[in-house]
C-alpha positions as CSV (number, residue, x, y, z in Angstrom):
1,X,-5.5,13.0,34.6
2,X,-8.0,14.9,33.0
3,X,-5.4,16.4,30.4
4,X,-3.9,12.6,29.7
5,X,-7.5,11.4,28.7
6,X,-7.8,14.8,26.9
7,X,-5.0,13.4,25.3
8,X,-6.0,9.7,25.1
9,X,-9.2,11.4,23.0
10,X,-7.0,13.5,20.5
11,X,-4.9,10.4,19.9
12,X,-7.6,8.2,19.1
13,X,-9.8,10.4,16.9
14,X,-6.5,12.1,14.9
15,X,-6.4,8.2,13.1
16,X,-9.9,9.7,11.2
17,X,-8.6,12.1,9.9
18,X,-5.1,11.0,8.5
19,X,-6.4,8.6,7.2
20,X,-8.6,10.6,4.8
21,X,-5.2,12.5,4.1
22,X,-3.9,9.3,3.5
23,X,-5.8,8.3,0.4
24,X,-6.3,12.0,-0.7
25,X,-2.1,11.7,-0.9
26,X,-2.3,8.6,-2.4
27,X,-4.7,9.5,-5.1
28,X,-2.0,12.2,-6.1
29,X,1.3,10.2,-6.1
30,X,2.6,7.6,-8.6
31,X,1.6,4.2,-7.7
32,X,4.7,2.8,-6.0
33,X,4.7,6.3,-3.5
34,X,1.2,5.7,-2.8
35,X,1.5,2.3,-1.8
36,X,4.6,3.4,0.9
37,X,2.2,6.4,1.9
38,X,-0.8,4.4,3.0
39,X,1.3,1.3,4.5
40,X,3.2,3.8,6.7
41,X,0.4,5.6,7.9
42,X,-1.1,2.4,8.7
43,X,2.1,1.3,10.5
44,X,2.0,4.4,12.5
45,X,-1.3,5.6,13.5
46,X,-1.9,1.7,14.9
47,X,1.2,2.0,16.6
48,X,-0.1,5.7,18.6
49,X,-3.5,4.2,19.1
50,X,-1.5,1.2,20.8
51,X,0.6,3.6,23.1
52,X,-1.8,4.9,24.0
53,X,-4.2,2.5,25.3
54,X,-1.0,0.9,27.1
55,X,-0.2,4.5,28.7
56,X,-4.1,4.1,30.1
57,X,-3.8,0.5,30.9
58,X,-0.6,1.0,32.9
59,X,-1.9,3.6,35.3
60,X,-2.6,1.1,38.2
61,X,0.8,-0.5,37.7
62,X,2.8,2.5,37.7
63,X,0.6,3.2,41.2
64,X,1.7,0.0,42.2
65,X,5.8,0.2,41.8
66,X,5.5,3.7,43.2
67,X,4.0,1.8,46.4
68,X,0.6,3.3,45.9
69,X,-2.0,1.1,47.8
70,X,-4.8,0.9,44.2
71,X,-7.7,2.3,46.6
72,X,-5.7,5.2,47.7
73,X,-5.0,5.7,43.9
74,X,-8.4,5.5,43.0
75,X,-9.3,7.5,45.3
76,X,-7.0,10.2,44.6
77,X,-7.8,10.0,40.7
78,X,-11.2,8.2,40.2
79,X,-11.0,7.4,37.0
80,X,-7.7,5.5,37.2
81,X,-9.5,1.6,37.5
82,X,-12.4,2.5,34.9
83,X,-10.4,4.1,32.3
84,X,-7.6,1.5,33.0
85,X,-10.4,-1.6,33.0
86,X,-11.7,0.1,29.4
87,X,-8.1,0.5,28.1
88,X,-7.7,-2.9,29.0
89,X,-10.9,-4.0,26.9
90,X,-9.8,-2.4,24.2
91,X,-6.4,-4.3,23.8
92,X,-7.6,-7.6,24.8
93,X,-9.9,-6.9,21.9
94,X,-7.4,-5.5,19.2
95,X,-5.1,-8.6,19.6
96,X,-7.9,-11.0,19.6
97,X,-9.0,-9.3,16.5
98,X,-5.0,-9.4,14.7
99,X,-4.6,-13.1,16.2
100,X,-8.0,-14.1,14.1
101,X,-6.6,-11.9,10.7
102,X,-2.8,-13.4,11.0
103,X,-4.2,-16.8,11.4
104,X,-6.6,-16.3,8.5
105,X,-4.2,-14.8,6.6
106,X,-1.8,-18.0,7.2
107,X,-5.0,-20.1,6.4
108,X,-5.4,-18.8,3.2
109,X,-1.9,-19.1,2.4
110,X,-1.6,-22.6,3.2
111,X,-5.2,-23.4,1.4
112,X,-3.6,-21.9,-2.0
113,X,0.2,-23.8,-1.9
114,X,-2.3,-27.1,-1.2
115,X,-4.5,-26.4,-4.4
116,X,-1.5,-26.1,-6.4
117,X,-1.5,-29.7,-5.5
118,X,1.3,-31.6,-7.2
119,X,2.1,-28.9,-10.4
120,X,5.6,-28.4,-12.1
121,X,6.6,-24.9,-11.7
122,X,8.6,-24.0,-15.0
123,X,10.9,-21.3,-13.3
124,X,8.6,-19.0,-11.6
125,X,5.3,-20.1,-13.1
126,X,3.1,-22.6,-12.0
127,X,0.3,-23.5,-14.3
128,X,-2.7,-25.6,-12.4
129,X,-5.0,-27.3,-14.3
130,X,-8.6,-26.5,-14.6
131,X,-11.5,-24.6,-16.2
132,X,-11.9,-21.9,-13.9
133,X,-10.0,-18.7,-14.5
134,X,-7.7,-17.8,-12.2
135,X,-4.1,-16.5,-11.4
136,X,-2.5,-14.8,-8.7
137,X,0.9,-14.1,-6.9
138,X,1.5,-16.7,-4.2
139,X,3.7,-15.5,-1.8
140,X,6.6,-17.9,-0.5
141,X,5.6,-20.8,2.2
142,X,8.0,-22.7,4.2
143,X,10.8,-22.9,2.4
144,X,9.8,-22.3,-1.0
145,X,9.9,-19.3,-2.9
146,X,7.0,-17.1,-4.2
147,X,5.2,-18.4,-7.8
148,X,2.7,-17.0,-9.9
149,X,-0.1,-19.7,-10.3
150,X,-1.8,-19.5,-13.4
151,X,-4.7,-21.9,-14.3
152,X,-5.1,-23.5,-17.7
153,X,-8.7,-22.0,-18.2
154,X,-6.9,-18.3,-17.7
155,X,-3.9,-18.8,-20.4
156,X,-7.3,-20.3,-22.6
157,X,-8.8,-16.7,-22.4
158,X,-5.6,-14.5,-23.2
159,X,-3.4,-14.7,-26.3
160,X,0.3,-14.9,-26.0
161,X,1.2,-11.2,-25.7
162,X,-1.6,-10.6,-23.1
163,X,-0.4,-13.7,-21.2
164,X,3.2,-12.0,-20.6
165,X,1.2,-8.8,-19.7
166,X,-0.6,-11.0,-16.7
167,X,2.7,-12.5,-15.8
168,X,4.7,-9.2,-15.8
169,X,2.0,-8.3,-13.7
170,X,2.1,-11.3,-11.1
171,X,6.3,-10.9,-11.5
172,X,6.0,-7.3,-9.7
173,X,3.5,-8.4,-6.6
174,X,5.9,-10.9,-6.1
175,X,9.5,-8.7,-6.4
176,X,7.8,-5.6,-4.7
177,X,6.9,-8.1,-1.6
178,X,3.3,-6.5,-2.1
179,X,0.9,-9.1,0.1
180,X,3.7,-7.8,3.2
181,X,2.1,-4.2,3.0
182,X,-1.2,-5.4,1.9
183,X,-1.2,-7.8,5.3
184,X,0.5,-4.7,6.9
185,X,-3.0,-2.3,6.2
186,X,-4.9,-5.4,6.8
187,X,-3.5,-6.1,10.6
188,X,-3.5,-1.8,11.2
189,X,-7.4,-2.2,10.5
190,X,-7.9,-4.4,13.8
191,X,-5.7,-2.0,16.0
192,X,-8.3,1.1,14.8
193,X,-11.7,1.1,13.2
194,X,-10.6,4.5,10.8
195,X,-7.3,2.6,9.6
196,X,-10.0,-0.3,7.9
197,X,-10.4,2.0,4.7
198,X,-6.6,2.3,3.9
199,X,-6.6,-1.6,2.7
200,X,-9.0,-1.4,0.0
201,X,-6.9,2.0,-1.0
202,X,-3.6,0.4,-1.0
203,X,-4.6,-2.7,-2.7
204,X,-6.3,-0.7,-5.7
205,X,-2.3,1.5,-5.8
206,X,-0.7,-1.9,-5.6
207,X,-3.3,-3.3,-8.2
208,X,-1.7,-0.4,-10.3
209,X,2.0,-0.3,-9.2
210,X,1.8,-4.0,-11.4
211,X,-0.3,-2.5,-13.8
212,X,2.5,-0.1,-14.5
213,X,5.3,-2.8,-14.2
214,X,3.7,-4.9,-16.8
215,X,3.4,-2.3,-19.2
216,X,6.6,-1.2,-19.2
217,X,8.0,-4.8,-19.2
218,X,6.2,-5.6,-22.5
219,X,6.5,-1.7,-23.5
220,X,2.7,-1.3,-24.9
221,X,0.7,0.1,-22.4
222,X,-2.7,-0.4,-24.4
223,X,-2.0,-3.7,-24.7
224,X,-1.5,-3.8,-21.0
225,X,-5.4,-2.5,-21.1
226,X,-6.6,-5.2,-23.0
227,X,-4.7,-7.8,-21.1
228,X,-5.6,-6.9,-17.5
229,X,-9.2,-6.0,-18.9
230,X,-10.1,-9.6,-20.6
231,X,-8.0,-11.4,-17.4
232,X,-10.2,-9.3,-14.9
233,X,-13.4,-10.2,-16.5
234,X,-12.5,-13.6,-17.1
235,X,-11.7,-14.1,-13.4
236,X,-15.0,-12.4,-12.4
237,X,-16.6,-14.8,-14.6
238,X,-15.3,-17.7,-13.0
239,X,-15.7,-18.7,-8.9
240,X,-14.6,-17.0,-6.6
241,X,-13.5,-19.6,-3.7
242,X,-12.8,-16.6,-1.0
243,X,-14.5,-13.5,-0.5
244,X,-11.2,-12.4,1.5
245,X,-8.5,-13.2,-0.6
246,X,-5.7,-12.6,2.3
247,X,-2.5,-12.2,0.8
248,X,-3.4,-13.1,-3.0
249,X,-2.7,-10.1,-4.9
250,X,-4.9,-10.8,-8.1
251,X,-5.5,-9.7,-11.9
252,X,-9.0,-9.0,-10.9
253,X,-8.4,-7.3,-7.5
254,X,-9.6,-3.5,-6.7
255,X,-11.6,-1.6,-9.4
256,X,-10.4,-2.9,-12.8
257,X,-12.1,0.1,-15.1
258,X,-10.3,2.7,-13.5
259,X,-6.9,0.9,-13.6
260,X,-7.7,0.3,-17.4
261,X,-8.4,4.1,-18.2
262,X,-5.2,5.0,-15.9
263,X,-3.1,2.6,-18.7
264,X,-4.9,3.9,-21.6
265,X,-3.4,7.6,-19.9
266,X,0.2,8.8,-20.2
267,X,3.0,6.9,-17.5
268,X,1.9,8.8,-13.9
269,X,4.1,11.9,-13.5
270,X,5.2,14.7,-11.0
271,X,1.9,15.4,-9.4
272,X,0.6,18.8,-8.9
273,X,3.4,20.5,-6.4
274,X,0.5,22.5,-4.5
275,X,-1.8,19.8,-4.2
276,X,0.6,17.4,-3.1
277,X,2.4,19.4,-0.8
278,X,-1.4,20.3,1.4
279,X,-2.4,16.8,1.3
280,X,1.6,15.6,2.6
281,X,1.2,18.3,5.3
282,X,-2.1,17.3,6.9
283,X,-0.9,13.6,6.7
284,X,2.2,14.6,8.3
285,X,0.9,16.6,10.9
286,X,-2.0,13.7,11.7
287,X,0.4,10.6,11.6
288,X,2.8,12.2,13.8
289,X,0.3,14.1,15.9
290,X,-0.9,10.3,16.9
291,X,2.3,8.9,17.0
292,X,3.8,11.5,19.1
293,X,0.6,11.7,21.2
294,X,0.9,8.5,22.0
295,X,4.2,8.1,23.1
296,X,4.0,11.8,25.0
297,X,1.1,10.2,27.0
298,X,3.1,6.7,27.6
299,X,6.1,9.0,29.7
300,X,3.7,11.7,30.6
301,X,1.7,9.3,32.9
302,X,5.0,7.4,34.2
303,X,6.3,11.0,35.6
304,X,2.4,12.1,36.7
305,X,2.3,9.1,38.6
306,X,5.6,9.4,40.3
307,X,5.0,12.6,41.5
308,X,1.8,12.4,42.8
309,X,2.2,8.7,44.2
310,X,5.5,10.7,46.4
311,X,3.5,13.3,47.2
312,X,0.6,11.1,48.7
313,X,3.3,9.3,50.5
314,X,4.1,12.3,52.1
315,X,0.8,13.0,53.3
């Protein structure tokens, strides 16, 4: 038992440090291999956290099928009930905390189709009247398909080439599925308190992955500055109705300055081969240390207990 929490411990604190490795990666891959980076290191380090707090939680049960009378089992390993009881806490607590994100993230969702009110997409663009400056990629709802919602008092504060720039930008969120991995990072946070930092990471590569999609769909990429620039700080000028913006991948979102100086730069490249290849081994040997932990520990504890519940039997 003492080895399986041993285990339990490495499992749990291995999440830290990929997911530093993570965004080092991230930071050193072109935009659309950063964003698959961080979402599957997300997707994987909260899945080994989960097995193994399920491995822990299980202990008592696995006691029980093998016939195992729980005091005799806690008497033969002590910490079974406590460690079960905290493992227990733990995942009561991680899906209250996904249940309240999923149902804000449906909340917000729902809130932005019903501002849209009764407005007349023309193909995928929906223009909403109003002074404020806003526009965003609203993913589909029930039925209907994804739009890019622009407000009047946006297209007011871009000319006509920077208003294809914003909607060659809002076009990729929506073909790329990008509020999927961006709720994906957002859902990981809940499961582990080290996986939080990988959102604001992936939405600042996903911020760029349209960045990059615009520019190449109007084929300037300093007029792809100025666009994003002037929509950015015309959105920051304006309100802003939610502090968490859910799955509303925005103009404005993640830090606009550097994405302008990454435009005003060459199209992203090869990385360096050394640097690359370090960072893609510690996040490979962290993500699947957890994962692989966690699993381990899930069959490792299903054979312990087997063989010592038969050999207690015996006694």
């Amino acid at each position: 038992m003492t080895l399986a929490l041993a285990m339990v411990a490495l499992a749990l604190v291995l999440p830290w440090g990929a997911a530093a490795a993570a965004r080092r990666l991230a930071s050193l891959l072109p935009p659309r291999e950063a964003c698959a980076t961080l979402t599957g290191a997300a997707a994987l380090l909260a899945g080994g956290t989960l097995a193994a707090l399920i491995a822990l939680f299980h202990v008592p049960f696995l006691a029980a099928l093998e016939q195992v009378p729980l005091p005799r089992a806690a008497t033969a390993w002590p910490a079974t009930v406590p460690v079960a009881a905290a493992a227990g806490a733990a995942l009561a607590v991680q899906a209250a905390l996904v249940a309240r994100r999923w149902r804000e993230h449906r909340s917000v969702l729902a809130r932005a189709w019903s501002a849209t009110g009764d407005s007349v997409p023309d193909g995928d663009l929906l223009v909403v009247p109003g002074p404020d400056p806003q526009a965003f990629a609203l993913p589909g709802w029930r039925g209907r398909g994804g739009r890019i919602v622009v407000t009047t008092g946006m297209l007011r504060a871009l000319g006509p080439a920077e208003r294809e720039v914003l909607f060659g930008h809002e076009r990729a969120h929506l073909a790329g599925r990008h509020h999927l991995l961006s709720v994906t990072a957002h859902l990981a946070g809940a499961v582990h308190p080290a996986l939080r930092s990988l959102r604001p990471a992936l939405e600042f590569h996903l911020e760029r992955w349209a960045d990059e999609a615009a520019a190449s769909a109007v084929g300037n990429r300093r007029l792809a500055a100025t666009a994003i620039a002037r929509a950015a700080l015309a959105a920051a000028s304006g309100k802003q109705p939610h502090k968490d913006h859910g799955p509303l991948l925005s103009v404005g979102t993640g830090p606009v300055p550097q994405r302008v100086e990454a435009l005003l730069r060459p199209v992203p490249g090869r990385p360096q081969a050394r640097a690359t290849q370090m960072a893609a081994a510690g996040l490979a040997a962290a993500v699947s240390g957890s994962a692989v932990l966690g699993l381990v520990l899930a069959y490792g504890l299903h054979e312990y207990v087997e063989l010592t519940a038969r050999a207690l039997l015996r006694r």
